[in-house]
C-alpha positions as CSV (number, residue, x, y, z in Angstrom):
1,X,-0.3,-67.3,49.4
2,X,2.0,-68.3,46.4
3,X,4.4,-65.9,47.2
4,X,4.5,-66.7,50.9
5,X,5.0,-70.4,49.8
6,X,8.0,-68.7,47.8
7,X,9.3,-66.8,50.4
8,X,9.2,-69.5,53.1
9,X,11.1,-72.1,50.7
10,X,13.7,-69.7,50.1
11,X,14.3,-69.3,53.5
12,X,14.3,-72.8,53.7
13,X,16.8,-73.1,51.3
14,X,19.2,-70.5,53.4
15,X,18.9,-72.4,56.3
16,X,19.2,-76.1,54.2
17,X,23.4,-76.1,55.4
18,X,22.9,-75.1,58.6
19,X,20.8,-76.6,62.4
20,X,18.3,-73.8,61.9
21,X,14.8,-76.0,60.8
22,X,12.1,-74.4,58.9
23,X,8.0,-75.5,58.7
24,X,5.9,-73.3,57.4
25,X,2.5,-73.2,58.6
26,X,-0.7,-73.2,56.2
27,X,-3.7,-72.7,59.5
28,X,-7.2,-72.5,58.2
29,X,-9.6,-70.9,59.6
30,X,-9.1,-71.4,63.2
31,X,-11.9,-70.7,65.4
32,X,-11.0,-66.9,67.4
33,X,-12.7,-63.6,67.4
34,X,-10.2,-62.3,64.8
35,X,-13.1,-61.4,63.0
36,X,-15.4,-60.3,65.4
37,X,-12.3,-58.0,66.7
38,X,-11.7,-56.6,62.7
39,X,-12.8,-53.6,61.8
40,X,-14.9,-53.7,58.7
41,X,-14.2,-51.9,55.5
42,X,-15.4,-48.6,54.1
43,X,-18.8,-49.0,52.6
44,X,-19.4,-52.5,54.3
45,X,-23.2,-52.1,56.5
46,X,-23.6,-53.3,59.7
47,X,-25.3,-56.2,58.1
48,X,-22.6,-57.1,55.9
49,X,-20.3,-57.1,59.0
50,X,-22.3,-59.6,60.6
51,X,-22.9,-61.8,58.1
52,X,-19.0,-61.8,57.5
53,X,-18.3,-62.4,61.1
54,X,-21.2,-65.0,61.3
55,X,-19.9,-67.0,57.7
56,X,-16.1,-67.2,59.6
57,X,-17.9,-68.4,62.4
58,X,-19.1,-71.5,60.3
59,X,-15.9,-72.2,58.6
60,X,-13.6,-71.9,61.4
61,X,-13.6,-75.1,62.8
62,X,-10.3,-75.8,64.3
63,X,-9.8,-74.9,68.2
64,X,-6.9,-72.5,68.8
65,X,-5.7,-75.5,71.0
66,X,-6.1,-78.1,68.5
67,X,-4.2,-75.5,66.1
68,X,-1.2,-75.3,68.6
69,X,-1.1,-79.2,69.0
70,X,-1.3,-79.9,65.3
71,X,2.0,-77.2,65.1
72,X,3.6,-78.5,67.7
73,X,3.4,-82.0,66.7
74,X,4.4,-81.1,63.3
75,X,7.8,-79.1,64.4
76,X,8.0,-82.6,66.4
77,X,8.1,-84.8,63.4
78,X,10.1,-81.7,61.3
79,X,7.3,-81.6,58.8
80,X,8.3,-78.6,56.3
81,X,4.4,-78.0,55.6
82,X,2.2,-78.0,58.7
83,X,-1.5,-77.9,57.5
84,X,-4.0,-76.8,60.3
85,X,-7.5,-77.9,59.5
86,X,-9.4,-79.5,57.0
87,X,-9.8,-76.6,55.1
88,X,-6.0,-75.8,54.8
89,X,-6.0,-79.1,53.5
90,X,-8.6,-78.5,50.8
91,X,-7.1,-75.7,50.0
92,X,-3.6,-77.1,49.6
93,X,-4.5,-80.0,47.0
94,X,-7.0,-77.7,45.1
95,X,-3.5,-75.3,44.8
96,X,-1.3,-78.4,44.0
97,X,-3.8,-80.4,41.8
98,X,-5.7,-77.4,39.6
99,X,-3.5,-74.4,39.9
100,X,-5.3,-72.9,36.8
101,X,-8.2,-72.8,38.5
102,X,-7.6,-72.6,42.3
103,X,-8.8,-68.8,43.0
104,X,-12.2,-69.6,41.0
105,X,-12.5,-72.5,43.2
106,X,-11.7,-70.7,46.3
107,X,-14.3,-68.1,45.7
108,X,-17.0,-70.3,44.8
109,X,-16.4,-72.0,48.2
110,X,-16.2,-68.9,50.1
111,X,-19.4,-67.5,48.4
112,X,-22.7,-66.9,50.4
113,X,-25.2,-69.0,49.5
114,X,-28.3,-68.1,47.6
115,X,-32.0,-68.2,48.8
116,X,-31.8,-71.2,46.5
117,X,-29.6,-73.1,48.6
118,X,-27.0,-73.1,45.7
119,X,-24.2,-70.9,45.5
């Protein structure tokens, strides 16, 4: 993530003197079967696959459609960032706002929840 952002503004920066426009695009979990499709890991069960594949099913919200229109608009309007989805979002001004902290953040969020109903 940080060193995509890296990457993508230095390409930016190449193309800054020429026509060539750059956005970079930040999607969130859009809703596919990308994980449903994945293969799991060594040592992940059965029930660990599902329960992977059904937790990506509850956090990917955005339609691949709505995706593309959010892109497209974006290249529209020459936004450098294009964030898809509320969770891009969330995810962006947690990076911006607590760098320090963001990966302990992200983690908590993408934790299972307990029998307790608390993370």
């Amino acid at each position: 993530m940080p060193r995509a952002s890296s990457r993508c503004a230095a390409s930016a920066r190449r193309c800054a003197t020429s026509t060539v426009k750059v956005s970079v695009v930040h999607p969130g979990g859009i809703r596919t079967p990308i994980a449903a499709n994945a293969r799991a890991a060594a040592g992940v069960s059965n029930a660990g696959r599902s329960e992977i594949v059904a937790r990506f099913a509850r956090v990917a919200r955005t339609t691949p459609e709505a995706a593309a229109e959010r892109i497209v608009q974006g290249i529209l309007k020459d936004e450098k960032r294009i964030l898809i989805g509320g969770d891009a979002r969330f995810i962006d001004r947690v990076q911006r706002l607590l760098p320090a902290s963001y990966w302990r953040i992200v983690a908590r969020s993408w934790a299972p929840p307990t029998t307790h109903g608390r993370r």
